[in-house]
Each structure stands twice: as C-alpha cells, then as structure tokens.
N, CA, C and O atoms as a Tinker XYZ file with bonds, in Angstrom:
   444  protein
     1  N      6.699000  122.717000  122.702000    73     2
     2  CA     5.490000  123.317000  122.150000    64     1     3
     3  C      5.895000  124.192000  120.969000    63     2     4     5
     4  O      6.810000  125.013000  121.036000    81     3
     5  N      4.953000  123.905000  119.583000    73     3     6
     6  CA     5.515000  124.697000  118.682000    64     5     7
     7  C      4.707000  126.040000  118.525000    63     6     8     9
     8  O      3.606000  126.129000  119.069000    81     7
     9  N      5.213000  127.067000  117.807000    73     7    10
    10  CA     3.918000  127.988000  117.795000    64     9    11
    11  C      4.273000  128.292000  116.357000    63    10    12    13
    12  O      4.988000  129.286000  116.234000    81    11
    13  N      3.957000  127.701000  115.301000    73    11    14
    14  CA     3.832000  128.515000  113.523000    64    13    15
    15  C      3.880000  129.683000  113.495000    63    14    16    17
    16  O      4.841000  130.190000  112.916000    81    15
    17  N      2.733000  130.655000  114.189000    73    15    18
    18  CA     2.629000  132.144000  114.242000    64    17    19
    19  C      3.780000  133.167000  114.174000    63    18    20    21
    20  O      3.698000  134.316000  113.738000    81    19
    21  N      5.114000  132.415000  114.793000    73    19    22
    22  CA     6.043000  133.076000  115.166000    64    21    23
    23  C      6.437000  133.902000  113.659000    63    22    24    25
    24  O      5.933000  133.636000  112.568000    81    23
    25  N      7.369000  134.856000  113.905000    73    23    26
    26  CA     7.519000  134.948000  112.286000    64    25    27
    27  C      9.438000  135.466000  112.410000    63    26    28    29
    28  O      9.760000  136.240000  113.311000    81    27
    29  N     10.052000  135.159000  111.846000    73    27    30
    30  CA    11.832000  135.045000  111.409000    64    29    31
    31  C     12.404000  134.722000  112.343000    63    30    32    33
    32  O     13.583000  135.071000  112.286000    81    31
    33  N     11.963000  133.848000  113.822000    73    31    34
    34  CA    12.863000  133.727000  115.251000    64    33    35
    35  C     12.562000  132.175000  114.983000    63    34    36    37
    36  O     11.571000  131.703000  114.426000    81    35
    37  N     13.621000  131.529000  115.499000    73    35    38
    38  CA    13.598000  130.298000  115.753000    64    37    39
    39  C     13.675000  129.869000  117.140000    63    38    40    41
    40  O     13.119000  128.874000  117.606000    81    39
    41  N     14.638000  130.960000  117.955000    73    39    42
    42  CA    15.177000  130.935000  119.109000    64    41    43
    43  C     15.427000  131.898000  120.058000    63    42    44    45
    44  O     16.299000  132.584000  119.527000    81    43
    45  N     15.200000  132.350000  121.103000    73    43    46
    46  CA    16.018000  133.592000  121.660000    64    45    47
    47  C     16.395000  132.959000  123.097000    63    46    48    49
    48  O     15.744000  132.146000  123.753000    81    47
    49  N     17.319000  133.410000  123.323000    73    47    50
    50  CA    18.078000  133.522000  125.024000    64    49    51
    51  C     17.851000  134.602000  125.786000    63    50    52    53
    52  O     18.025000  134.617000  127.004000    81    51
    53  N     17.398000  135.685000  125.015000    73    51    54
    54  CA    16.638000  136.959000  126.151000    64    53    55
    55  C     15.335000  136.704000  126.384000    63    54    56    57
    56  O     14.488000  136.335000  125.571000    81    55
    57  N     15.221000  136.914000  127.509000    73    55    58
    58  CA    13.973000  136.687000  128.409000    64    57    59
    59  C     12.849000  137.500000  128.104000    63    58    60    61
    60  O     11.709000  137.048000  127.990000    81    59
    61  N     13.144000  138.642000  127.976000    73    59    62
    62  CA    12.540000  139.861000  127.668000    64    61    63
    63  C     12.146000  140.118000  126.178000    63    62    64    65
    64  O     11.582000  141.088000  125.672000    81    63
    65  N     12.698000  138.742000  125.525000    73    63    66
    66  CA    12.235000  138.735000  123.862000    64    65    67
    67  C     10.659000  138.619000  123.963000    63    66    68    69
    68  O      9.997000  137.991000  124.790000    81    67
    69  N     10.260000  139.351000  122.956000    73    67    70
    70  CA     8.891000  139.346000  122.822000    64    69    71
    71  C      8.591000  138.601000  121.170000    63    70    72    73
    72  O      9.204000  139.210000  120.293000    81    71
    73  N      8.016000  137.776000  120.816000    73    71    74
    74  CA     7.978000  137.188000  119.603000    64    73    75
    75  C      6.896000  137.953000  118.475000    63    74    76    77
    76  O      5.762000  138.220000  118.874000    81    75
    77  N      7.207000  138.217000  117.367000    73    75    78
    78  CA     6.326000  138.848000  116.711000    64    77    79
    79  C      5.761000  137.413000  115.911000    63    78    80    81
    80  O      6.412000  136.429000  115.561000    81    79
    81  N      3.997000  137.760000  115.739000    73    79    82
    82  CA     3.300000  136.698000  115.112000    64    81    83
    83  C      2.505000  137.727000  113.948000    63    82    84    85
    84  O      2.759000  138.910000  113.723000    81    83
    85  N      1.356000  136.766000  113.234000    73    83    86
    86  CA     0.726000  136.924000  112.009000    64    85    87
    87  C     -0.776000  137.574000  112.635000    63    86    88    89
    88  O     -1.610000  138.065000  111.874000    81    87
    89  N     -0.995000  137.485000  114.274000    73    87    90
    90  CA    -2.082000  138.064000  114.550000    64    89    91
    91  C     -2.282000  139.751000  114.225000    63    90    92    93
    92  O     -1.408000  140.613000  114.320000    81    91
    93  N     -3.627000  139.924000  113.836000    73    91    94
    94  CA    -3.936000  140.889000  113.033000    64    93    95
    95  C     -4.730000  141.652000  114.613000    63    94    96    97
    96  O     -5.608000  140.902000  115.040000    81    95
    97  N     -4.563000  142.839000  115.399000    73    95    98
    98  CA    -5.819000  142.954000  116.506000    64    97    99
    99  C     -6.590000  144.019000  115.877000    63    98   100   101
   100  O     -6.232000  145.026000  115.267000    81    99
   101  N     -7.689000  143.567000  116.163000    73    99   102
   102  CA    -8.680000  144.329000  115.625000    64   101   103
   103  C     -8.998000  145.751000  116.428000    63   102   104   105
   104  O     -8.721000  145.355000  117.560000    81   103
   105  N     -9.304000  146.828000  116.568000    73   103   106
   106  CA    -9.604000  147.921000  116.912000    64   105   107
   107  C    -10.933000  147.374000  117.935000    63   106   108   109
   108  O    -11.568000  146.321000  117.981000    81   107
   109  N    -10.996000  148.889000  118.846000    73   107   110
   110  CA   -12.060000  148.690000  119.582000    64   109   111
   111  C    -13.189000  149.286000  118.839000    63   110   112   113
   112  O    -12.904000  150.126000  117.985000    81   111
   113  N    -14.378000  148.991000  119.027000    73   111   114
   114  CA   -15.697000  148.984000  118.710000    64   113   115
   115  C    -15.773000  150.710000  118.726000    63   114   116   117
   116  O    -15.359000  151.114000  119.812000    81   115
   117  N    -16.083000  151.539000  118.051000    73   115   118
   118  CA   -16.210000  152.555000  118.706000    64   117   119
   119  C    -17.961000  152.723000  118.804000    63   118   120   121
   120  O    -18.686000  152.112000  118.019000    81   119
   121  N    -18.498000  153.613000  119.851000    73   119   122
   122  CA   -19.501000  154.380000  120.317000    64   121   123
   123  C    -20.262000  154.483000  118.695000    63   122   124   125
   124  O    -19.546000  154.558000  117.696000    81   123
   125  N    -21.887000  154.473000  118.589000    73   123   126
   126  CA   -22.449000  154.655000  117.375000    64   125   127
   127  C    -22.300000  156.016000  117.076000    63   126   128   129
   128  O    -22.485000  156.312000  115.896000    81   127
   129  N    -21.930000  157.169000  118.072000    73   127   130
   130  CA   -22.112000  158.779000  117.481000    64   129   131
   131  C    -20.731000  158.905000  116.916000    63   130   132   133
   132  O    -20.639000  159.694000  115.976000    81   131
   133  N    -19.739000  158.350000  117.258000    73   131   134
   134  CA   -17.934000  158.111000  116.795000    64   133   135
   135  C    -18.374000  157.865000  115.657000    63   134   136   137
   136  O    -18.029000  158.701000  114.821000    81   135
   137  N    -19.123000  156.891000  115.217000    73   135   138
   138  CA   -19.107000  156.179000  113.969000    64   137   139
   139  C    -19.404000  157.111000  112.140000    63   138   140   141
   140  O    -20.273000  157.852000  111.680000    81   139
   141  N    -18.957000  156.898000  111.963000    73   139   142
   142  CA   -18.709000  157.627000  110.124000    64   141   143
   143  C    -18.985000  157.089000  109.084000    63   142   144   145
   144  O    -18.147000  157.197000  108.188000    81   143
   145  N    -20.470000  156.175000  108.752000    73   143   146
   146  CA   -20.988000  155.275000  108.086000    64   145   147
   147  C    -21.158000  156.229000  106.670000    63   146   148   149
   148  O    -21.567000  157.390000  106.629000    81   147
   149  N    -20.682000  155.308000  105.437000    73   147   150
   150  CA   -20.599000  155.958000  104.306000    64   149   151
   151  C    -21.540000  154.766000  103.399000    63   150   152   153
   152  O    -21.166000  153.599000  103.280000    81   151
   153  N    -22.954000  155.371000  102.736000    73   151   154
   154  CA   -23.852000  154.236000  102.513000    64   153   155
   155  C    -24.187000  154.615000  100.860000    63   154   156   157
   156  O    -24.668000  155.727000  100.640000    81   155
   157  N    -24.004000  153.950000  100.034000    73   155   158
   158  CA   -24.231000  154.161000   98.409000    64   157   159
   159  C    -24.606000  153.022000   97.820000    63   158   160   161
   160  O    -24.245000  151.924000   98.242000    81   159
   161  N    -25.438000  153.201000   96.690000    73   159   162
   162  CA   -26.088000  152.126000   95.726000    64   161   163
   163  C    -24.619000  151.425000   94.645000    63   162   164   165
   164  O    -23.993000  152.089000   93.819000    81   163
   165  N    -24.443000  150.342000   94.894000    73   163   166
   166  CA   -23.694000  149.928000   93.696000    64   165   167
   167  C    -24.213000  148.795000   92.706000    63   166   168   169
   168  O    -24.285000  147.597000   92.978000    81   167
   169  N    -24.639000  149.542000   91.231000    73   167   170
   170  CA   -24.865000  148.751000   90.541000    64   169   171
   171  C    -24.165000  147.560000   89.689000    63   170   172   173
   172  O    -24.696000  146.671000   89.024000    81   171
   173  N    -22.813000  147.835000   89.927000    73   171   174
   174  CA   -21.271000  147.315000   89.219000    64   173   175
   175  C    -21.190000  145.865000   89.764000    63   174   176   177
   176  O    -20.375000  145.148000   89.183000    81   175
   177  N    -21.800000  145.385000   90.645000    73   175   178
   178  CA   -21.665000  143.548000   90.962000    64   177   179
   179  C    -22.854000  142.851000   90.520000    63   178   180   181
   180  O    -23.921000  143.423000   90.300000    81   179
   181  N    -22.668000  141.681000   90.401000    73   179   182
   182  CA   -23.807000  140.599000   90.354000    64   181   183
   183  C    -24.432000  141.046000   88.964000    63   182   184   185
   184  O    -25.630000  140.767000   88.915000    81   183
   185  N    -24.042000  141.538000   88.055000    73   183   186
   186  CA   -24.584000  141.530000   87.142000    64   185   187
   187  C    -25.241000  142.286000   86.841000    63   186   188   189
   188  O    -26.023000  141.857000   85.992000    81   187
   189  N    -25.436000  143.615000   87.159000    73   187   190
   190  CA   -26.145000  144.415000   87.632000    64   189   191
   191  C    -27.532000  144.825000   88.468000    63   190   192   193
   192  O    -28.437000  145.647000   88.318000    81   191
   193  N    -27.104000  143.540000   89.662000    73   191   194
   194  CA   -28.189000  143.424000   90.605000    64   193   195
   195  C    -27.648000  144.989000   91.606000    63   194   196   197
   196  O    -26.451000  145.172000   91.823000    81   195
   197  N    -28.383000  145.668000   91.955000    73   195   198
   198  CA   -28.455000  146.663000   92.966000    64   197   199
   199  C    -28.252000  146.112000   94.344000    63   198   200   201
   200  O    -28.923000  145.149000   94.717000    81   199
   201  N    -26.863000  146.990000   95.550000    73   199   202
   202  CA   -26.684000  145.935000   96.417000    64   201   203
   203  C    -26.327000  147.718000   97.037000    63   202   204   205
   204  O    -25.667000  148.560000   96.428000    81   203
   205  N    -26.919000  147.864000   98.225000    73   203   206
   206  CA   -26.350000  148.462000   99.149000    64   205   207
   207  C    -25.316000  148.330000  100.093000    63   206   208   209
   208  O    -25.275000  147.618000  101.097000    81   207
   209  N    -24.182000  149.400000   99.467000    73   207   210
   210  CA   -23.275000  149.076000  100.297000    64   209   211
   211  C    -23.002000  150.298000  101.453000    63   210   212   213
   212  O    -23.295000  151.493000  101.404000    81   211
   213  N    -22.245000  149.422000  102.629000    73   211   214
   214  CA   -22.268000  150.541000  104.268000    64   213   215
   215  C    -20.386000  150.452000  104.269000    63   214   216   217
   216  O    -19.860000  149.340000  104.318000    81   215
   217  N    -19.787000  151.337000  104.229000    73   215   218
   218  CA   -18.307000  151.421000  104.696000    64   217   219
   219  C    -17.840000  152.427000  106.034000    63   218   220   221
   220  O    -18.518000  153.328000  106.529000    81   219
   221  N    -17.090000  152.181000  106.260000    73   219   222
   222  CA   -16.380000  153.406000  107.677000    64   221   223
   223  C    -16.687000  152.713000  108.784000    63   222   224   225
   224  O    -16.479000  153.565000  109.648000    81   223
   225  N    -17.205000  151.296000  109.607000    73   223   226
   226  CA   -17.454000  151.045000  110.259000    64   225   227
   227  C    -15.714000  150.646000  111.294000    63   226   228   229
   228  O    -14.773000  149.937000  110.936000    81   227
   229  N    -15.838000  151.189000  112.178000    73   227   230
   230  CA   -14.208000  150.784000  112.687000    64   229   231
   231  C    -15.053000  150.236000  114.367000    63   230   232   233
   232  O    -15.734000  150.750000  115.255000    81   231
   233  N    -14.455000  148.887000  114.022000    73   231   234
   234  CA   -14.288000  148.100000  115.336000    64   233   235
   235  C    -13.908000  147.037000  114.986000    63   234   236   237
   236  O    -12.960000  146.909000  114.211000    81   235
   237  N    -14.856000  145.625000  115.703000    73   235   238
   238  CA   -14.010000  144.385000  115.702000    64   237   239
   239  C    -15.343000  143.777000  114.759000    63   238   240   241
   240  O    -16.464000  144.257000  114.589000    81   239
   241  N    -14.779000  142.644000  114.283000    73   239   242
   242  CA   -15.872000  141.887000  113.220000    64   241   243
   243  C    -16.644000  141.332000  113.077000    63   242   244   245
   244  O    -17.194000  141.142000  111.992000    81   243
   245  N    -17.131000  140.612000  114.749000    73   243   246
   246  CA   -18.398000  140.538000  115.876000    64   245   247
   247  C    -19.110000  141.673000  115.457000    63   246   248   249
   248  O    -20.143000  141.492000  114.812000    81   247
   249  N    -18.756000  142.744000  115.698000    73   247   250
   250  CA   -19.652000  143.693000  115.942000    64   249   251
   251  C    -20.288000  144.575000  114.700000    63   250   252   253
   252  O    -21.268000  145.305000  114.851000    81   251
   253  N    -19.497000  144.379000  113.290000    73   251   254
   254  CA   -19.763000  144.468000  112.397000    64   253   255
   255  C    -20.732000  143.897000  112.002000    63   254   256   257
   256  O    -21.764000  144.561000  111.911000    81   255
   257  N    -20.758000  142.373000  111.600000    73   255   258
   258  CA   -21.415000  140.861000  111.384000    64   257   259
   259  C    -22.934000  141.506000  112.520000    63   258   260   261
   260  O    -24.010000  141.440000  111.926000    81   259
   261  N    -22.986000  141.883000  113.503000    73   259   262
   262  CA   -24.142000  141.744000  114.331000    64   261   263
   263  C    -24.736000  143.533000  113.824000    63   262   264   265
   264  O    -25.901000  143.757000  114.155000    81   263
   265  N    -24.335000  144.169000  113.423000    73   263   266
   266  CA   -24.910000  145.541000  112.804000    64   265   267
   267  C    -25.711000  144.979000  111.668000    63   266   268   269
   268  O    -26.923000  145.119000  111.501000    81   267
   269  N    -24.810000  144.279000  110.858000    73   267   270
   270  CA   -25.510000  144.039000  109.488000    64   269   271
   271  C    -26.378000  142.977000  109.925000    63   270   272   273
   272  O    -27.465000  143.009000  109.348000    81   271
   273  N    -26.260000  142.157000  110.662000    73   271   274
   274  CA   -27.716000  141.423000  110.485000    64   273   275
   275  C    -28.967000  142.467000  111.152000    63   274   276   277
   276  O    -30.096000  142.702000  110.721000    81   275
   277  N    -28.334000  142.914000  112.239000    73   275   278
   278  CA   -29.490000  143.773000  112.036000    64   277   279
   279  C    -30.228000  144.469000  111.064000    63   278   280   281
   280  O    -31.458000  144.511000  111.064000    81   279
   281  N    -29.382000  145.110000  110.096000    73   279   282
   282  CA   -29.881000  145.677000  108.763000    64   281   283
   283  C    -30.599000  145.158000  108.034000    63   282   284   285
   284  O    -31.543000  145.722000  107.482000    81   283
   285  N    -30.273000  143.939000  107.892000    73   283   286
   286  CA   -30.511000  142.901000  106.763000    64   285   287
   287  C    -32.224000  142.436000  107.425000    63   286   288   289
   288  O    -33.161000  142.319000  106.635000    81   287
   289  N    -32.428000  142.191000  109.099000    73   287   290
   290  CA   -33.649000  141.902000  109.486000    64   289   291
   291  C    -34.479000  143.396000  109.355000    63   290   292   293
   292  O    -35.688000  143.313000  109.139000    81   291
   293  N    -34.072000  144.308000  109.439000    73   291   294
   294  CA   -34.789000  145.710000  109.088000    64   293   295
   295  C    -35.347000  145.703000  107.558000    63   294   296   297
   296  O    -36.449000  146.181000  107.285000    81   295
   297  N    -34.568000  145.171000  106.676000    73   295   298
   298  CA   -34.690000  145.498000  105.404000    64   297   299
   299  C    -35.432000  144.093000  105.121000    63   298   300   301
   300  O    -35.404000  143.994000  103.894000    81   299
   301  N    -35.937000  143.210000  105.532000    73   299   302
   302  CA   -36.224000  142.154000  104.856000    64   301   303
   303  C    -35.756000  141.440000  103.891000    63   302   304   305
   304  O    -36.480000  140.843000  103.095000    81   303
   305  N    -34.074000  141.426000  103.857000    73   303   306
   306  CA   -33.774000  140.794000  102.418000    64   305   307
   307  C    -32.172000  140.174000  102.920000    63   306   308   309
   308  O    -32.161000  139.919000  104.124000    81   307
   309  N    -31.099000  139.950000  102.342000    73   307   310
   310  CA   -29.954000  139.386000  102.134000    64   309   311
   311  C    -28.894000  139.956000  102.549000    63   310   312   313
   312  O    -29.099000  140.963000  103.227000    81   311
   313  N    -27.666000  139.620000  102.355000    73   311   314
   314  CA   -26.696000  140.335000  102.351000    64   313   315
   315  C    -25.165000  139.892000  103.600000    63   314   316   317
   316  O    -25.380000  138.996000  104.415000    81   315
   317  N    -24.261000  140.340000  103.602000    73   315   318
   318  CA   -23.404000  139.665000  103.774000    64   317   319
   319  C    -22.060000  140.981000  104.256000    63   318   320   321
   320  O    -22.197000  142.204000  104.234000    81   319
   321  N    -20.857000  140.196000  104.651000    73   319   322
   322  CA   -19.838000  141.537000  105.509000    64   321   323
   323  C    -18.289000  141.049000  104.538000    63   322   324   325
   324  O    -17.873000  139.919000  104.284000    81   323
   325  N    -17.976000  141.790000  104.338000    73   323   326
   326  CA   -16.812000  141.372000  103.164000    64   325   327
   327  C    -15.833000  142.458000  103.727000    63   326   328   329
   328  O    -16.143000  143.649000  103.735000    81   327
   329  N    -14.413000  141.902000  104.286000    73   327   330
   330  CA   -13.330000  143.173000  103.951000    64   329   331
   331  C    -14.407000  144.579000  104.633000    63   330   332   333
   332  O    -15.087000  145.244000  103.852000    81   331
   333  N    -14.411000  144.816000  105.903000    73   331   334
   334  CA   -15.066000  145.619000  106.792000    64   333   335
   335  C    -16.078000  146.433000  106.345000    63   334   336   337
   336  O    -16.205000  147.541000  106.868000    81   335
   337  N    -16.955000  146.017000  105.312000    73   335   338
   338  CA   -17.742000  146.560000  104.172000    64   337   339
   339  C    -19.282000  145.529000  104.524000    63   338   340   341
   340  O    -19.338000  144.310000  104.688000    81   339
   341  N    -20.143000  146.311000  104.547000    73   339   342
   342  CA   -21.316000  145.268000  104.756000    64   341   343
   343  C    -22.284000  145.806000  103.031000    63   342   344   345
   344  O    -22.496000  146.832000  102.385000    81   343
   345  N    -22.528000  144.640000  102.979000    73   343   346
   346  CA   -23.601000  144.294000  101.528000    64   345   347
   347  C    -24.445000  143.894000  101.728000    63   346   348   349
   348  O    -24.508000  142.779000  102.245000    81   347
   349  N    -25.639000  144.694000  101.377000    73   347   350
   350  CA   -27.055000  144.255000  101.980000    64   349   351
   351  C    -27.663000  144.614000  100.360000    63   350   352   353
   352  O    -27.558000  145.639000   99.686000    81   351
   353  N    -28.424000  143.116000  100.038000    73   351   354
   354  CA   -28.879000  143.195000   98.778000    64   353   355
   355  C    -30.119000  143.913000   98.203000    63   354   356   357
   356  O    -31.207000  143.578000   98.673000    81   355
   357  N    -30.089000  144.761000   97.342000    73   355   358
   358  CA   -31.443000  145.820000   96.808000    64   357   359
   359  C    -31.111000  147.005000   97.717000    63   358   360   361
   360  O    -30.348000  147.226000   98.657000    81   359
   361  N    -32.211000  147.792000   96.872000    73   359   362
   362  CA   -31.412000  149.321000   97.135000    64   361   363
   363  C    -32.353000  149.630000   98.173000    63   362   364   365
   364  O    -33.551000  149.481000   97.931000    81   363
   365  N    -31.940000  150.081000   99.406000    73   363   366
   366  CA   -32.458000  150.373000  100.774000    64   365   367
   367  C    -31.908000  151.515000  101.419000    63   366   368   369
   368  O    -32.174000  151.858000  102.570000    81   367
   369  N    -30.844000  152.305000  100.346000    73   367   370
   370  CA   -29.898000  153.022000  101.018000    64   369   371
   371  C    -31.158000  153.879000  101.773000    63   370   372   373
   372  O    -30.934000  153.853000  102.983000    81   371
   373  N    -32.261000  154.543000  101.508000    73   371   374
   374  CA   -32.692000  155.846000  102.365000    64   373   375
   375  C    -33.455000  154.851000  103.927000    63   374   376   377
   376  O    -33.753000  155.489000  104.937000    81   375
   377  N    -33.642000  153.490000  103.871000    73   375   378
   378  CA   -34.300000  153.140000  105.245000    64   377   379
   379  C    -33.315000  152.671000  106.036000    63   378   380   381
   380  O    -33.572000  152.523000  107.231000    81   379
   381  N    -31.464000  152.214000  105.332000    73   379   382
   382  CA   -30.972000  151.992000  105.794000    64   381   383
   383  C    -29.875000  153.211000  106.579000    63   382   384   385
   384  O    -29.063000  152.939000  107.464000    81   383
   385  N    -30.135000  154.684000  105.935000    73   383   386
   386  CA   -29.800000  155.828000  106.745000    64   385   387
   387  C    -30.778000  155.925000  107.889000    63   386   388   389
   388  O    -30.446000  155.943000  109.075000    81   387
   389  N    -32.430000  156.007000  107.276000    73   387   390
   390  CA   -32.400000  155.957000  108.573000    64   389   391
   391  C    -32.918000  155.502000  109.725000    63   390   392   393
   392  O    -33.441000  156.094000  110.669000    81   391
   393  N    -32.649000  154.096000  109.468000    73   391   394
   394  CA   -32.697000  152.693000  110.665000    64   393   395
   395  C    -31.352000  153.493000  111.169000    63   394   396   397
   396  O    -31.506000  154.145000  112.202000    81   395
   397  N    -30.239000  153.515000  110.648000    73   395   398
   398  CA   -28.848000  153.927000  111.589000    64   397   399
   399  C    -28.977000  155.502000  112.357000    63   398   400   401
   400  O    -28.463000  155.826000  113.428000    81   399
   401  N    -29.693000  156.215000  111.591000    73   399   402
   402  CA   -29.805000  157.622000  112.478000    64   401   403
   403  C    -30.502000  157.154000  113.724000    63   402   404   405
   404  O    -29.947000  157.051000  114.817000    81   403
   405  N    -31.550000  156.924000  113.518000    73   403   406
   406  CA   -32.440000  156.216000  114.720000    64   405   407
   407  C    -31.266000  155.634000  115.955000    63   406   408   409
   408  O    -31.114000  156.135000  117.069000    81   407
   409  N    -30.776000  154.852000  115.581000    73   407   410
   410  CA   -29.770000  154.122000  116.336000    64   409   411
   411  C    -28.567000  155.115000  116.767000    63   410   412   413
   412  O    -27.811000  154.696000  117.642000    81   411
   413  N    -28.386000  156.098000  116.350000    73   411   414
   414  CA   -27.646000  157.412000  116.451000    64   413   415
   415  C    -26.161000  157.298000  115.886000    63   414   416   417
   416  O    -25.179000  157.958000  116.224000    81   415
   417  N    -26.255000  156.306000  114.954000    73   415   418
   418  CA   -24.958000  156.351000  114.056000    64   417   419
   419  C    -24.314000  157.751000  112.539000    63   418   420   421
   420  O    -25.053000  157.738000  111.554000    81   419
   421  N    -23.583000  158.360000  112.492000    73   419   422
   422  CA   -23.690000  159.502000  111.668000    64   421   423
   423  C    -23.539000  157.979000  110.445000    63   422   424   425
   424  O    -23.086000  156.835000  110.404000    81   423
   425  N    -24.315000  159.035000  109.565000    73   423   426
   426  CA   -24.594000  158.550000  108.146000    64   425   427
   427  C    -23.924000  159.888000  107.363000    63   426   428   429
   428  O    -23.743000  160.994000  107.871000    81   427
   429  N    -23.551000  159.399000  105.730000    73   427   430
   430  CA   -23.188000  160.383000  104.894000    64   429   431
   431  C    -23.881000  159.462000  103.522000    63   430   432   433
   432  O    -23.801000  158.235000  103.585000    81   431
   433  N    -24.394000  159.956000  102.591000    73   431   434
   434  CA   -24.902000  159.513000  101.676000    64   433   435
   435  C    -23.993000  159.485000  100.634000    63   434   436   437
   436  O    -23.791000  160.554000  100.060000    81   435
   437  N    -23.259000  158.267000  100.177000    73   435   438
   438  CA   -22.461000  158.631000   98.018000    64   437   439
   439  C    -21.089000  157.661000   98.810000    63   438   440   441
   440  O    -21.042000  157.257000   99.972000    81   439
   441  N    -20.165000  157.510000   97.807000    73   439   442
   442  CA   -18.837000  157.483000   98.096000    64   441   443
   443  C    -17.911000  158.629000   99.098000    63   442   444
   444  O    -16.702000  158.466000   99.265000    81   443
C-alpha cells in the first residue's frame, strides 16, 4: 500500500515511527461569543464592485461555508469563502453586524 502524503521517509524499522504527511488539521469550531469577526466594505476588487468582507472566523471550513451561506440567505444576494475570509457581494456590512450580534457572535467594524 502506497501512501504519497508521506513526506522525506521511504522506510522505517521503528515501530513507534510516526510518519509526517501534507495534512493540514483544521482547528476546532469555536463557540459564537469566542468568536472575533472583523467586517469592512472593500471597494478594491471586481472593478470596483462593493463586496463585504467577514475575517477572524477560527474553526473548520464546514462551518465557515455554512455561516456564510447563512449570510448570503439573510442578505439576499451572492458571495463566496476564500482563504478563511467570507465575501458576500454589496455593501451589507451594518445588517451583516447585526444578523451576527443577534446570533451572539462579537463583531468589530473596519480592518
């Protein structure tokens, strides 16, 4: 059985070798009051289409992906999860503070 993942071992004779791979583990989900959501307008993509962006979210990428669609069905519009960063298209930042207060997530408004 091969495993690619492995990374500089070809072989070991200790039992007790543990193999290092390319898996990345993701953090646990934390609690919404843990959470440290940082939410600002960026006009600098798409041409200067207006895209709300949400950062500080620390967990796994399930649980990211299922926040922002929630957002995205709150807000009636688009948007997408990039590099632990959610993009929700048009500027929504004040319903999208506070759809998340509601939900009891801390919000901070800017970079």
């Amino acid at each position: 059985m091969k495993n690619k993942n492995r990374i500089g071992v070809v072989f070991s004779t200790n039992p007790d070798f543990a193999y290092e791979t390319n898996e990345i583990q993701e953090p646990e989900t934390l609690e919404p009051k843990a959470q440290k959501l940082k939410i600002w307008l960026d006009t600098q993509t798409k041409k200067g289409k207006k895209i709300t962006m949400i950062t500080g979210f620390v967990g796994k990428n399930e649980d990211l992906e299922t926040l922002c669609k929630s957002l995205k069905n709150h807000c009636g519009t688009g948007g997408s999860t990039k590099d632990g960063e959610m993009l929700i298209q048009g500027d929504f930042c004040q319903k999208i503070i506070q759809y998340l207060q509601e939900k009891e997530y801390q919000t901070k408004n800017g970079k």
